[in-house]
GUFI-247042 format. One line per 8 residues: number of its first residue (from 1); their letters; for each residue x, z, y of N, C-alpha, C. Coordinates in steps of 0.05 Angstrom, whole numbers. Layout:
<rs>
NUM> A> X/Z/Y/X/Z/Y/X/Z/Y  ... .
</rs>
This chain:
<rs>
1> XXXXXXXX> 2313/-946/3157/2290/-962/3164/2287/-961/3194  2284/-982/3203/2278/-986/3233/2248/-977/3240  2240/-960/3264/2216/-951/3274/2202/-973/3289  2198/-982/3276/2171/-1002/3296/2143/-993/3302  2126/-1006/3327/2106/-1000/3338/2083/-997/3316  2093/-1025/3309/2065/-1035/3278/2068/-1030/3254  2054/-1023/3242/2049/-1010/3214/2044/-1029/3205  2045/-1032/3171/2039/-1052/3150/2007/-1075/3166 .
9> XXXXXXXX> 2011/-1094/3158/1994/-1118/3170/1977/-1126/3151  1942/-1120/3152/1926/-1121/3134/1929/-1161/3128  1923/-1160/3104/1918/-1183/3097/1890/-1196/3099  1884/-1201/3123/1852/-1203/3128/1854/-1237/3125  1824/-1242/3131/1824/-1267/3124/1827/-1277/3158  1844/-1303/3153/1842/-1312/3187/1833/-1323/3200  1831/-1323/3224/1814/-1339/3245/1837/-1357/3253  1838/-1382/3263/1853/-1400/3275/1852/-1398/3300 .
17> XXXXXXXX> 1877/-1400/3317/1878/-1405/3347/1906/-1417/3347  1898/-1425/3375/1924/-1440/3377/1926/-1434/3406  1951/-1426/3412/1962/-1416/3429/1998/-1416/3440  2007/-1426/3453/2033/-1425/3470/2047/-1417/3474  2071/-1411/3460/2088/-1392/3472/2115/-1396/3469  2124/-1386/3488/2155/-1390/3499/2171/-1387/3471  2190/-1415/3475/2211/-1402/3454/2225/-1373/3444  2230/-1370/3463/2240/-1334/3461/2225/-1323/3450 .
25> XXXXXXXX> 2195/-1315/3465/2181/-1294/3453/2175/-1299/3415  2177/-1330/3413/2174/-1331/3383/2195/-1329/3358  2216/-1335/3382/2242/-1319/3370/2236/-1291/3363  2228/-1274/3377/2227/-1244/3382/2210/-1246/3358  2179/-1252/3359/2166/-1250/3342/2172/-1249/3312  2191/-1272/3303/2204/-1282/3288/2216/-1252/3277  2233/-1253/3292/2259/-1226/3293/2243/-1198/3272  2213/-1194/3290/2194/-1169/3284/2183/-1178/3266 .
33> XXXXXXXX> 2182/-1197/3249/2168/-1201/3220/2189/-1202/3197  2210/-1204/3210/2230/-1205/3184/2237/-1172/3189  2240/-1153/3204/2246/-1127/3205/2224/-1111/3203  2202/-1121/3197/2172/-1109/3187/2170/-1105/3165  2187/-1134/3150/2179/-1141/3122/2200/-1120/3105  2221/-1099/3123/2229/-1089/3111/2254/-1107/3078  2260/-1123/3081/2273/-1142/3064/2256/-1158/3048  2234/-1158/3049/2212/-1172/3033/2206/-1190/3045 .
41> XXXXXXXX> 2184/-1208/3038/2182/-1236/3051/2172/-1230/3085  2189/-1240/3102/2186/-1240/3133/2153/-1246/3131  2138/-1234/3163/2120/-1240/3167/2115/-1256/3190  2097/-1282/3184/2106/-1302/3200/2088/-1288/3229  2095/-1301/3251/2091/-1296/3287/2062/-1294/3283  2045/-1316/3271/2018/-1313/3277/2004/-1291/3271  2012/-1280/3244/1993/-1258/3235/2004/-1227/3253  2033/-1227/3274/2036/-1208/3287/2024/-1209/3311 .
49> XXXXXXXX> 2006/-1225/3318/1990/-1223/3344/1971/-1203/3351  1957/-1210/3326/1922/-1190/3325/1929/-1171/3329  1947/-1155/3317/1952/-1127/3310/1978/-1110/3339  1991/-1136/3353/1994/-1131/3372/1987/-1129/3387  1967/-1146/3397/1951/-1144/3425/1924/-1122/3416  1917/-1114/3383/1898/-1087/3388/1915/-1070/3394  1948/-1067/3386/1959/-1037/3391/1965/-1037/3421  1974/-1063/3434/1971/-1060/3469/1945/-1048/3483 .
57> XXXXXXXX> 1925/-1057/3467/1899/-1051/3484/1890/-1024/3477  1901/-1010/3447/1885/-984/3445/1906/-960/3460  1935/-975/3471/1947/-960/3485/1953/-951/3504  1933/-972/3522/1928/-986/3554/1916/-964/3571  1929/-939/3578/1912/-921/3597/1895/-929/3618  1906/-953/3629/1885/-965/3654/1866/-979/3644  1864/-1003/3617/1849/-1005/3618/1822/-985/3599  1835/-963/3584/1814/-950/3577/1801/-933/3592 .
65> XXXXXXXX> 1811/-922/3619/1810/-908/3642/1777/-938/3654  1788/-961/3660/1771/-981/3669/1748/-983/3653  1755/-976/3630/1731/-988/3604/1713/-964/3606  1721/-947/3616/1696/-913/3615/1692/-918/3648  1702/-926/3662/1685/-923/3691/1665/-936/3699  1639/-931/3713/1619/-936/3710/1622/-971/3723  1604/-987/3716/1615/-1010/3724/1596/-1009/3760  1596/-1019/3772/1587/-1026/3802/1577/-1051/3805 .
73> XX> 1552/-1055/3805/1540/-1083/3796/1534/-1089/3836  1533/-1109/3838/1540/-1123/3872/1505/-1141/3865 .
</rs>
């Protein structure tokens, strides 16, 4: 089994967006839902977003370092 970042992908209900992205990266995306799915049905690009950009942000030293510093109102 291959080690990936993301763990199993809740089946929540979804929100729609629509958003842009480079062929490649949806290639890649592509790539990380069929090697998620572990041989089971691939998981399509959209539903790997949410769960990527929370695991970027809860891993983000600067910006959780930013998110606890007092803010400086001007």
């Amino acid at each position: 089994m291959t080690k990936l970042k993301l763990g199993p992908i809740a089946n929540d209900k979804p929100v729609r967006i629509t958003v842009e992205l480079p062929a490649v990266l949806h290639r890649d995306l592509t790539d990380y839902g069929r090697l998620l799915a572990e041989g089971g049905t691939p998981i399509e690009p959209a539903k790997l977003i949410v769960p990527m950009l929370e695991r970027f942000i809860t891993t983000d030293r600067g910006f959780a370092k930013a998110r606890r510093a007092p803010q400086v109102q001007s």
